[in-house]
C-alpha positions as CSV (number, residue, x, y, z in Angstrom):
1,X,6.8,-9.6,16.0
2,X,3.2,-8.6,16.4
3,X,0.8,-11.3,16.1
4,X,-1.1,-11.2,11.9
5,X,-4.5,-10.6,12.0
6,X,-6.6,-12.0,9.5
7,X,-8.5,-10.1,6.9
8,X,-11.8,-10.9,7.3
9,X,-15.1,-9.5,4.9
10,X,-15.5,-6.9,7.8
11,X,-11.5,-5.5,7.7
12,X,-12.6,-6.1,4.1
13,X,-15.8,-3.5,4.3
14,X,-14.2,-1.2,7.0
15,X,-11.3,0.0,5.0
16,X,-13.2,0.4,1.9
17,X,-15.7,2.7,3.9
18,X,-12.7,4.5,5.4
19,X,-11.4,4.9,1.9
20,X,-14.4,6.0,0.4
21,X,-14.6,3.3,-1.8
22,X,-17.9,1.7,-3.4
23,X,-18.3,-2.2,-2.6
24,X,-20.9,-4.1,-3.1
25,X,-21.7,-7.2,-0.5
26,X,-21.5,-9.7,-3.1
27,X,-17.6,-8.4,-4.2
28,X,-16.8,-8.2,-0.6
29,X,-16.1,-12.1,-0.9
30,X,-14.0,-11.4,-4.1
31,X,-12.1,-8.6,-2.6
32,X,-11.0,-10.3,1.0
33,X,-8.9,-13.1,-0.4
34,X,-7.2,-10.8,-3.1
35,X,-6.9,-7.7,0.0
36,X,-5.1,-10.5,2.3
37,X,-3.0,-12.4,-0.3
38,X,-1.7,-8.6,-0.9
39,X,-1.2,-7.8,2.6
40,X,0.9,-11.0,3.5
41,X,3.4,-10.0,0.5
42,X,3.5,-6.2,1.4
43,X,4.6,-6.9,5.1
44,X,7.1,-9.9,3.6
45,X,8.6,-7.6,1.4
46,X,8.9,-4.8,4.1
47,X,10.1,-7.0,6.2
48,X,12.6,-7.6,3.7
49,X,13.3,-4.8,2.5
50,X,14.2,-3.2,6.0
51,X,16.9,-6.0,6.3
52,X,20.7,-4.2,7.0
53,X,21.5,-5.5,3.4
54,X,19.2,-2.9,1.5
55,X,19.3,-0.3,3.5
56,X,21.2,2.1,1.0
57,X,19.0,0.7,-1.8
58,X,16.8,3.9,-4.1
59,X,14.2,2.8,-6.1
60,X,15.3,3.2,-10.0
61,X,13.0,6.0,-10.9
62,X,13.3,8.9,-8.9
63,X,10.2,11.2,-8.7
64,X,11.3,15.1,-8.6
65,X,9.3,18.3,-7.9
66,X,9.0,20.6,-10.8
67,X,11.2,24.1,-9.9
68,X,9.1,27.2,-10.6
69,X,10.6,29.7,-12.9
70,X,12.0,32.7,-11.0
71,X,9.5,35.9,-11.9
72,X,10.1,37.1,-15.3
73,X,11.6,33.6,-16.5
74,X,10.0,31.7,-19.2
């Protein structure tokens, strides 16, 4: 298993630049704490999520693509 790295204010202010996301340097200190606490449960779960037990698990709502009417259908 690859070695964490730790979110730091910089991973902190180099994914919000790549996202294009406004963050000031005094919520950058705010922001790292709540961006790793998030990252630790995301991998846990997809770690645990990928286990043999749930691999034929769907997620409860299903998202669909709307069918466009044929030409001349309402």
């Amino acid at each position: 298993m690859p070695q964490r790295k730790e979110v730091t204010p910089a991973l902190t202010r180099a994914l919000a630049d790549y996202a294009e996301l406004p963050l000031g340097a005094d919520r950058e200190a705010i922001v790292t704490p709540i961006l790793e606490a998030w990252v630790l449960d995301a991998n846990e779960l997809s770690r645990k999520m990928s286990a043999e037990q749930y691999m034929t698990l769907v997620p409860a709502t299903v998202f669909t693509h709307p069918v466009e009417p044929e030409e001349g259908q309402p």
